[in-house]
Structures are given as structure tokens and as C-alpha cells.
C-alpha beads as a LAMMPS data file, in Angstrom:
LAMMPS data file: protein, C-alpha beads

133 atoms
132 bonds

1 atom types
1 bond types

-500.0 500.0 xlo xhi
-500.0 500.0 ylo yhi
-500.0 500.0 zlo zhi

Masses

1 110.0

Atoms # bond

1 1 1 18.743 140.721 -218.422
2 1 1 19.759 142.233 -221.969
3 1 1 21.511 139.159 -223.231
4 1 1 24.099 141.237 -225.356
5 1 1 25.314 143.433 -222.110
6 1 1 25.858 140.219 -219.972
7 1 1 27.608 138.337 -222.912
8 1 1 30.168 142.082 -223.226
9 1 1 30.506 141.789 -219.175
10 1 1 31.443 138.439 -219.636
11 1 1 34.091 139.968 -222.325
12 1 1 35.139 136.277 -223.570
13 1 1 37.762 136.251 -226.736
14 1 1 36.040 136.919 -230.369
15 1 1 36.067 133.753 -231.644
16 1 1 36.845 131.510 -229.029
17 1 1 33.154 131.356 -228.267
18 1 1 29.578 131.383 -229.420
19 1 1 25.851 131.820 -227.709
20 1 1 23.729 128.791 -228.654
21 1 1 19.999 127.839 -226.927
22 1 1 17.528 131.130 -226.802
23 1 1 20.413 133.706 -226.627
24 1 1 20.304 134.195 -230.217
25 1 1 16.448 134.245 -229.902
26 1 1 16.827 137.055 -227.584
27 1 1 18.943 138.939 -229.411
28 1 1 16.833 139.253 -232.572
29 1 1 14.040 139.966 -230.299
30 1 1 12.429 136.614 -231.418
31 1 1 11.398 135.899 -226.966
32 1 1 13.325 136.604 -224.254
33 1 1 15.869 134.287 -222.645
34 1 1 16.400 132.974 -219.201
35 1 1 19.685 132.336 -219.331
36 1 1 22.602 132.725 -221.371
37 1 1 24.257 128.843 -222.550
38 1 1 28.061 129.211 -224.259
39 1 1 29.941 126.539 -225.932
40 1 1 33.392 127.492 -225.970
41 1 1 36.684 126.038 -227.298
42 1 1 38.686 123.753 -224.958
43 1 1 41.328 126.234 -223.915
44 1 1 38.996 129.025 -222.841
45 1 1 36.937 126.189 -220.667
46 1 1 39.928 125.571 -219.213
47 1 1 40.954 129.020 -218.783
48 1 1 37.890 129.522 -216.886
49 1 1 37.581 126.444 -215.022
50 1 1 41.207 127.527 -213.675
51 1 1 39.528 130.725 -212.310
52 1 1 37.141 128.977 -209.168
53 1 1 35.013 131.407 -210.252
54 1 1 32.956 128.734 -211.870
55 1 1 30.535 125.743 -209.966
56 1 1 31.185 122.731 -211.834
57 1 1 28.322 120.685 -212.829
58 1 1 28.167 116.806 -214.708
59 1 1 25.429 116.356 -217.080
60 1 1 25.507 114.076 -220.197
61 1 1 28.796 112.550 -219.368
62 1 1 30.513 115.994 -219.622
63 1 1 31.342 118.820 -216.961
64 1 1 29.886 122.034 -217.452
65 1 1 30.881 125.461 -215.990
66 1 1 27.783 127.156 -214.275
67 1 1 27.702 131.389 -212.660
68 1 1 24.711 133.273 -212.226
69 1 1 22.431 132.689 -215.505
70 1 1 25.323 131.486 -217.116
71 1 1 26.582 127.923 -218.484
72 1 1 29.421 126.941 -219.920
73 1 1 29.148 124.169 -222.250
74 1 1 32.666 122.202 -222.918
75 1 1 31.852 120.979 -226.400
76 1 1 29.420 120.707 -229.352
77 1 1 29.092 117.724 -231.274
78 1 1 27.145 114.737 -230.123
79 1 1 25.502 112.290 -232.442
80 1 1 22.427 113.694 -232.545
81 1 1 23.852 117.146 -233.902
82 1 1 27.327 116.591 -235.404
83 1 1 28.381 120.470 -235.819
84 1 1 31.293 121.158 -233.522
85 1 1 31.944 124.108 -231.427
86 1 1 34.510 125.423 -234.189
87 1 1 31.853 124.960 -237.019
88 1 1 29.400 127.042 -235.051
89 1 1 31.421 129.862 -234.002
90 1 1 33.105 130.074 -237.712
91 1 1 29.416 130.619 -239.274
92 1 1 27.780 132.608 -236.253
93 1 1 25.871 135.711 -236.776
94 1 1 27.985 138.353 -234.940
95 1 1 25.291 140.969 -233.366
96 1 1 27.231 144.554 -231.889
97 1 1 30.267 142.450 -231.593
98 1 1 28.864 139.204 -229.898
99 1 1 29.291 136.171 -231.084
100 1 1 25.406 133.997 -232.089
101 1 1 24.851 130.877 -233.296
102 1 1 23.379 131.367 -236.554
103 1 1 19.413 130.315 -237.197
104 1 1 20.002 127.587 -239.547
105 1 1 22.479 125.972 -236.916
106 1 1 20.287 126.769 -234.414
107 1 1 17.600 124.978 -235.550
108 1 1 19.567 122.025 -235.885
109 1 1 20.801 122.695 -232.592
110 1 1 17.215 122.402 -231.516
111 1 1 16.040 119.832 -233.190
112 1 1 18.482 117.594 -231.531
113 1 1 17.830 118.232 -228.206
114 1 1 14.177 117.817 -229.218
115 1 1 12.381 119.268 -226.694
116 1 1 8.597 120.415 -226.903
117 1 1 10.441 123.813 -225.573
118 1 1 12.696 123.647 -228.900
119 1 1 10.596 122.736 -231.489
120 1 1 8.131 125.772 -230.508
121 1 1 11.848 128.008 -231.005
122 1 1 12.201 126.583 -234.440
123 1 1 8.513 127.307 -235.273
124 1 1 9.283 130.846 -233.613
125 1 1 12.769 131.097 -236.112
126 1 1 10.897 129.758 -239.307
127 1 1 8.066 132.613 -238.808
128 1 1 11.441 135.397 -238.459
129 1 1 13.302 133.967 -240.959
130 1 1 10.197 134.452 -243.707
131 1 1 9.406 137.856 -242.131
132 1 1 13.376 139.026 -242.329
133 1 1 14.965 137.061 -244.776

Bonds

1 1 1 2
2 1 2 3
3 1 3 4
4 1 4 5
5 1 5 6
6 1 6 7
7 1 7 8
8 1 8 9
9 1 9 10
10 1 10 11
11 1 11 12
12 1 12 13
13 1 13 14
14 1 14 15
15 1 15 16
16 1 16 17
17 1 17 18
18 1 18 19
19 1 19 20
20 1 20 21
21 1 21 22
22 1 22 23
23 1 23 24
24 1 24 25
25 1 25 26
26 1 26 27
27 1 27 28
28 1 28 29
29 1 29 30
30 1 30 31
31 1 31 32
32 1 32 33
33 1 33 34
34 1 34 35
35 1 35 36
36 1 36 37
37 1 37 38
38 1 38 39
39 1 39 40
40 1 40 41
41 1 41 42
42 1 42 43
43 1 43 44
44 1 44 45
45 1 45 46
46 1 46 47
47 1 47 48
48 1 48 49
49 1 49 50
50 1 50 51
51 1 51 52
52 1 52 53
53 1 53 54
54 1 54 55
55 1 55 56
56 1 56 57
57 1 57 58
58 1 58 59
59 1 59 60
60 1 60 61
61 1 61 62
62 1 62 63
63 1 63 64
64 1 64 65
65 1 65 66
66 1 66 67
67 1 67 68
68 1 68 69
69 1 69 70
70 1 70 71
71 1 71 72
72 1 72 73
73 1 73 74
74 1 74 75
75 1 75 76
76 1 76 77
77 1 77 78
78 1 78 79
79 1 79 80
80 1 80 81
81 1 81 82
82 1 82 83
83 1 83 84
84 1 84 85
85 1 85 86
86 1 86 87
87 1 87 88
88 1 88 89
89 1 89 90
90 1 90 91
91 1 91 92
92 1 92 93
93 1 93 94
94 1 94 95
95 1 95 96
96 1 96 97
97 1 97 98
98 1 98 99
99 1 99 100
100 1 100 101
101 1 101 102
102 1 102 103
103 1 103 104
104 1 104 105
105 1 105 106
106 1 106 107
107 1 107 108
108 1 108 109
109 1 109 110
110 1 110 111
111 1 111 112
112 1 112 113
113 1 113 114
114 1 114 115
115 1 115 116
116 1 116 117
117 1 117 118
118 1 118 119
119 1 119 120
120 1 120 121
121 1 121 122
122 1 122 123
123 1 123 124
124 1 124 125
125 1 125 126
126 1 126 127
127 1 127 128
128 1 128 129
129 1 129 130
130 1 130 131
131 1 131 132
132 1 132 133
């Protein structure tokens, strides 16, 4: 899966979206990801959920939007990372005309959800970030 063709197939509104979890690691060739997670702003969820084309799924309280390799996340913002959906999409990196959460965010992002799985990505963006930047 190239990350960057699924997210154009997709073909979601510039700015009403933005690829958090490993999709920006995949597109900076950082690893590879297995799926493809999207936090998107309340009207496009809704556009979407409107569709049927989407399974709906309940985790943390919230319903998320699930296809293929795909999820949907309704919102950003929890208390553990207090960034909202808006935030991150204003300040993403946009990569041939695809919308990324940006690495700093990112490894806030990661942090939160504090996973042994994450805090190996933010060792993986730290070594990028003083090879590139």
C-alpha cells in the first residue's frame, strides 16, 4: 500500500483532514504503515458516515468510521494530548498534496497514546529529524 495513492483515492477535501499514527512515518519513508488513521473535521465525518459506505466502530467513548485499512477518527483532543483536529491539520506537513500531521505533533500524538509501539516511532522521528532537519 503506498500511503499517499490510497490517501488521493480517498480524495477527501484539503483541509478538512489530516493523516496522524504511522502515515506520516510512511510517507517520509521513516517504516512502512499498516494502515492509514484520519482525523477529520465534524462535517466531513458526517458526510461520510451518511454514505453506508463506512462500518461504524465504538472505542474510547467515541464512534469511529472503519473501510479497508482505513479509520476514521471523529476528533482530536483528549486530555492526554490537547491539540485538536483543527490545530493539526492547520500546521500539517502537506506531502504531493496530502495532508500529514507534522513530526513535532506527531510525537506528541504518540506520546499520549504511549504505547511501547509509539515511543519506538518517536525514537524512529528524533533519529530523521537530526538526519533531515
Amino acid at each position: 500500500m503506498n500511503i499517499i495513492e490510497k490517501a488521493k483515492e480517498l480524495n477527501f477535501p484539503p483541509g478538512e483532514y489530516v493523516i496522524v499514527g504511522s502515515g506520516p512515518l510512511e510517507a517520509l519513508d521513516i517504516r512502512q504503515a499498516g494502515d492509514i488513521d484520519i482525523a477529520v473535521l465534524p462535517e466531513l465525518f458526517e458526510r461520510l458516515r451518511a454514505t453506508g459506505e463506512w462500518e461504524e466502530e465504538e472505542r474510547y467513548g467515541k464512534i469511529f468510521l472503519k473501510k479497508e485499512k482505513v479509520d476514521i477518527i471523529p476528533k482530536l483532543s483528549w486530555s492526554e494530548y490537547p491539540t485538536t483536529t483543527e490545530e493539526a491539520i492547520a500546521s500539517a506537513m502537506v506531502i504531493d498534496g496530502i495532508y500529514f500531521m507534522n513530526l513535532d505533533e506527531l510525537k506528541k500524538f504518540k506520546k499520549a497514546l504511549g504505547r511501547e509501539k509509539d515511543f519506538a516511532d518517536i525514537a524512529r522521528i528524533d533519529a530523521y529529524q537530526q538526519k533531515h532537519l
